[in-house]
N, C-alpha and C positions, 0 to 999 in steps of 0.2 A: 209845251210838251213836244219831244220830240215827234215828226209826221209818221214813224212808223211804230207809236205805241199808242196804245187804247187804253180809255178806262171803260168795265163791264158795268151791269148792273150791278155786280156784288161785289163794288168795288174794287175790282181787280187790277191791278196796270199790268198792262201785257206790254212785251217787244216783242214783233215778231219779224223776221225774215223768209218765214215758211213758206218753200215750194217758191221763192223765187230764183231758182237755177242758179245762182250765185257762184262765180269760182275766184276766193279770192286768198291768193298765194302767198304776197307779203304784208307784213305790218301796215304797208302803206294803201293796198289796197283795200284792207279793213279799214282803215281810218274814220271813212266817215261814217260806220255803224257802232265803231269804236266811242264816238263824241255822242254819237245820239244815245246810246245806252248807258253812257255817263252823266246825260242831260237829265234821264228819267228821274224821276220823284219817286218813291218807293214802290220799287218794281217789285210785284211778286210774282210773273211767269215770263220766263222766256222761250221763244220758239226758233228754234236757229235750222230746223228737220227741211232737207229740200235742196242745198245748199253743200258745194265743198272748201273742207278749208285746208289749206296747207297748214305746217307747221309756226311759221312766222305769224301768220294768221288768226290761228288757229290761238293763239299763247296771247295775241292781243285783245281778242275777247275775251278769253278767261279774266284776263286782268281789267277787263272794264267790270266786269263781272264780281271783283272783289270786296265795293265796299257797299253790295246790297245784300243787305242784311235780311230784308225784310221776304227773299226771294223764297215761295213757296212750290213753285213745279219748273222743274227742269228739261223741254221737249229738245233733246238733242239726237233723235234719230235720224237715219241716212245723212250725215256731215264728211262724208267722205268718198262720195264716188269718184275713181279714179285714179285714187290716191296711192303710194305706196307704201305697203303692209307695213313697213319700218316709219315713218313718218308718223302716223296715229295714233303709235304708244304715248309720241312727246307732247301732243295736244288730249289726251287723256289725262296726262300727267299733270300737264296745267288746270283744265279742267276740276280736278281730284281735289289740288292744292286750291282751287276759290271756291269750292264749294264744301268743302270738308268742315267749315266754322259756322255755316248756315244753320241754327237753330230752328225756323221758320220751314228749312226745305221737306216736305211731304213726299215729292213726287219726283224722280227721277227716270225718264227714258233714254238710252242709250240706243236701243234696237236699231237694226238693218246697218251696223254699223260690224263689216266684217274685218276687229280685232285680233278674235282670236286669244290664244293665250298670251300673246306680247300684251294684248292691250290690257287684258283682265290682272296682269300684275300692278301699271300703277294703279289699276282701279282699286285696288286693294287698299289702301290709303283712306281712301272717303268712305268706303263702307267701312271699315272699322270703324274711323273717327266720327262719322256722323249718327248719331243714333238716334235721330229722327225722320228717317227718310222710312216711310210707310208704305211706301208701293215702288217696286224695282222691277223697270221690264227692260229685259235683256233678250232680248229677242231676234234670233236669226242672228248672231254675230259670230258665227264660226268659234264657237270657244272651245270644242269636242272636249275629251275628258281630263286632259290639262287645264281646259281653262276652266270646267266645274271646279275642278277641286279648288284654285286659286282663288273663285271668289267665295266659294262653301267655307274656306278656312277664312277669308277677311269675317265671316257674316259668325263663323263662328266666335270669333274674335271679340267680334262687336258683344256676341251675346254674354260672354263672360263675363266683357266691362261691365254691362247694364247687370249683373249678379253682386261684381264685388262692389259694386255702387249703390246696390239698395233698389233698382229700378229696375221697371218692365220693359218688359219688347216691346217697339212701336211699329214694326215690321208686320204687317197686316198682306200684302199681297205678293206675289213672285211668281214673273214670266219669264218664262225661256224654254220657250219652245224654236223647233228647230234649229237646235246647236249641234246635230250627232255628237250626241253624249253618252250614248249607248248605257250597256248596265253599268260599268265600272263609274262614269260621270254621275249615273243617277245614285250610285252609292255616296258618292261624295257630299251629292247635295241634298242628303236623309240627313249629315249632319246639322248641316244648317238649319233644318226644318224641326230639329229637335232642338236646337237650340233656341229657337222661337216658337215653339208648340204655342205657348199661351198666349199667343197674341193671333197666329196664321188664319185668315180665313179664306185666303185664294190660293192656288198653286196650278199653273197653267201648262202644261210639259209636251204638247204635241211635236209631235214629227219627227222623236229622238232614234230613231233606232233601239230603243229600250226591250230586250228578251224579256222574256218570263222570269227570271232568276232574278234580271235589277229589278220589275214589277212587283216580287215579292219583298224585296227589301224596302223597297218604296213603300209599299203598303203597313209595312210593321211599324216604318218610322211617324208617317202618316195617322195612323192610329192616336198617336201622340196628338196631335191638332185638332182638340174637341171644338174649337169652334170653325171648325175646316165648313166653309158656305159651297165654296165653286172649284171642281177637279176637272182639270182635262188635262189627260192623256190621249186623246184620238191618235188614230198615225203609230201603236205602238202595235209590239206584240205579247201580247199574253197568253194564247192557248188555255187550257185546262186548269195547266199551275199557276199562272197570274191571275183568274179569274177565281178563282180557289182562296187565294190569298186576299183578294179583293172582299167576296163572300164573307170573309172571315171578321172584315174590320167595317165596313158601310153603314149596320146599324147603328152604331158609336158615333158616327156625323147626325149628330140630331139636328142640327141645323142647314145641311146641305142642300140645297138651293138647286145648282147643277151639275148636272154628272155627263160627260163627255167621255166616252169611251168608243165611238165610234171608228168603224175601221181597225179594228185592235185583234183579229180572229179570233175571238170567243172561242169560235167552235160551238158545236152541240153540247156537247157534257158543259164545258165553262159556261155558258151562256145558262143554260138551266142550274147551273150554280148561283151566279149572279142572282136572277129572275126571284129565285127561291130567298135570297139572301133581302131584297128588298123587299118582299109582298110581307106586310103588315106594320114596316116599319119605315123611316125616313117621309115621314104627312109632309116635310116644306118644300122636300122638291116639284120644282118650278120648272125645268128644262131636263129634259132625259133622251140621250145621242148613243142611238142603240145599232146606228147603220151599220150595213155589211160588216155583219162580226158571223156568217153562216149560222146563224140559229133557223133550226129545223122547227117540221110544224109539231113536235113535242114541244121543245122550248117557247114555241107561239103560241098554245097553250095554255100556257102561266101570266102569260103578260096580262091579259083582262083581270084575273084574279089581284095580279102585283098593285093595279091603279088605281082599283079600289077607293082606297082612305087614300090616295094621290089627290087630294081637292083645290091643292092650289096648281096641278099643272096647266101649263100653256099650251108646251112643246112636245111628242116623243117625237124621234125619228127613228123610223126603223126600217128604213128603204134598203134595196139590197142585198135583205136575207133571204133565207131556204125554204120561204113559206109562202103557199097561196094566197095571193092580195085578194082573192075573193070566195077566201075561205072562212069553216065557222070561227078559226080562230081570228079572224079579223072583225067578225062582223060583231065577235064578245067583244073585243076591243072597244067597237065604236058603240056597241051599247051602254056599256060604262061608262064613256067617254059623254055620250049623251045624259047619263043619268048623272053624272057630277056639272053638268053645264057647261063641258072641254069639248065640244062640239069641233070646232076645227084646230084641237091640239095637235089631231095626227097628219103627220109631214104626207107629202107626196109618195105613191108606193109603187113608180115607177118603170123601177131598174131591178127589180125583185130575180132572186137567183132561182125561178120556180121554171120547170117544164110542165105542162101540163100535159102534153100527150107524151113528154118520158115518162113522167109518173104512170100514165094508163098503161104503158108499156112494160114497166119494171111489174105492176099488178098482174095485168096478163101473163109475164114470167111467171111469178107465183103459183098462181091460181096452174098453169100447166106443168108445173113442177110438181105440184100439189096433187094433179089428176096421173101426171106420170106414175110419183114416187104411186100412189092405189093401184093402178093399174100393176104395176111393178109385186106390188105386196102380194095381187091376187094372183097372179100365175108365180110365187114362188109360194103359195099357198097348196094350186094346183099341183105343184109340182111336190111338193113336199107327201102329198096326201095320193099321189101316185106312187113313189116311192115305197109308201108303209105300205099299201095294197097289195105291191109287187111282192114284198118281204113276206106278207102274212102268209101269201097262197104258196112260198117257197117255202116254207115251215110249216105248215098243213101237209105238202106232200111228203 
């Protein structure tokens, strides 16, 4: 066997190159990674992530790459530091065309691999033509809402083949998080999500620039994906109306697992949307990422009531918000949290957005607004009933 492949316990033959800084530009300087991945015996994982390749290079490992068949994960993330943006499409391209006939392939990573949409068009190729590739992370590869749509339309593509072929989605996961994809991207990539509803049960989308208006359309499409396990969008924005739309469809994930929405501005109102939207329903969630979304101690509130029938969680975080960390709305938290046996579910509570002597301060307002507006009422009382006195004794005379 060649020195830089392994067999696992579970049988696996691995090649890897990974995280060995690698810069190798021509044909000739792949060479001898070239021979050793030819050498392998039925390889099913390669790891190339760590490493940059040129174009020449880049197109010689694809091709050593072509007559293993047997090849089940594909770790090709960060293969191009340095590179120039026009050069990456053509080692995509190679790429695409040796692994487009892989039956065997499960897994493919691309991520930290800043494409873009030159790159995501030959990518288009393999996602169509492979339709067993179950988990696609595209992650952080500059693809903004060009390159969604390019590869929303390959995935939809795929989905139609697997219709008029009689066969399911085998499309089970999908990342791509931080692409600024904003809402228009996230429109694009509701279709792909429908086109795989029945198989979906991850969907990973942090860090998009996504409004409240993509979040809503996200959500409608999303709805669709009854076996939907694990959502993040942290990093987004939703306000009110994404939180609202969200509200709308969470019960329908009977299986949801994790819910990541942290960092997303809730807001007050959204956030006791949300809160309300899960208390009695969604028992499988495992992980709930509630941080700095400003929920108030209304909204804190509801959360001990929400976690209830929550008996398998681990995790909540809810560091960051607009509520007292050692208030009663925390201390219901951790009584529940104790009475289900989540003892240290609850994250660190930090960084919390709480003054406590603004608070005493804003009440003190009150409370002398309060004694004002009285005092105020009683001398326009006085004064009133001075008046009529004055009137009466001028109409007597």
């Amino acid at each position: 066997m060649a020195p830089s492949a392994s067999v696992d316990a579970a049988e696996s033959v691995v090649y890897s190159l990974e995280g060995k800084q690698l810069k190798l530009t021509t044909a000739e300087d792949a060479k001898q990674y070239v021979d050793e991945i030819l050498a392998v015996k039925g390889l099913t994982e390669i790891r190339l992530s760590g490493n940059t390749f040129g174009v020449d290079a880049g197109r010689a490992i694809a091709s050593a790459l072509k007559n293993h068949h047997d090849l089940r994960i594909a770790s090709l993330s960060d293969m191009f530091t340095g590179r120039l943006r026009n050069e990456i499409p053509h080692v995509i391209e190679a790429l695409s065309e040796a692994l487009e006939d892989k039956k065997n392939l499960i897994e493919l990573d691309l991520s930290d691999n800043a494409f873009g949409p030159a790159g995501a068009e030959p990518l288009q190729r393999l996602l169509t033509n492979n339709r067993h590739i179950q988990i696609l992370k595209l992650n952080n590869n500059g693809l903004g809402i060009e390159g969604a749509r390019l590869v929303s339309e390959a995935l939809v593509k795929a989905g139609e083949k697997n219709k008029e072929e009689g066969k399911s989605s085998a499309l089970r996961v999908i990342i791509a998080g931080r692409n600024r994809q904003e809402s228009p991207g996230a429109a694009h990539w509701c279709k792909a999500f429908e086109a795989h509803a029945e198989s979906l049960e991850e969907v990973r989308m942090p860090q998009n620039s996504i409004r409240p208006e993509g979040i809503e359309v996200l959500m409608k499409s999303l709805a669709t994906c009854k076996k939907l396990q694990h959502l993040d969008l942290q990093d987004n924005t939703f306000t009110e109306r994404g939180s609202a739309a969200l509200a709308e469809v969470v019960a329908s994930w009977k299986s949801l697992r994790i819910l990541n929405i942290g960092d997303c501005l809730l807001g007050d109102a959204g956030a006791i949307k949300v809160l309300k939207a899960l208390t009695g329903g969604n028992e499988a969630l495992e992980k709930l990422h509630l941080a700095f979304n400003e929920i108030d101690p209304e909204g804190a509130s509801l959360i001990a009531g929400m976690l209830m029938n929550k008996k398998k969680l681990a995790l909540v975080e809810l560091n960051g918000n607009a509520f007292d960390p050692d208030g009663d709305a925390v201390r219901d938290i951790k009584r529940v949290l104790l009475e289900n046996g989540q003892e240290g579910a609850l994250d660190e509570l930090d960084e919390m957005e709480w003054d406590e002597e603004e608070e005493e301060e804003e009440e003190d307002e009150d409370e002398d607004t309060g004694a004002k507006k009285a005092v105020d009422s009683e001398e326009e009382e006085d004064e009133l009933e001075g008046l009529t006195k004055e009137m009466s004794e001028k109409l007597s005379v």
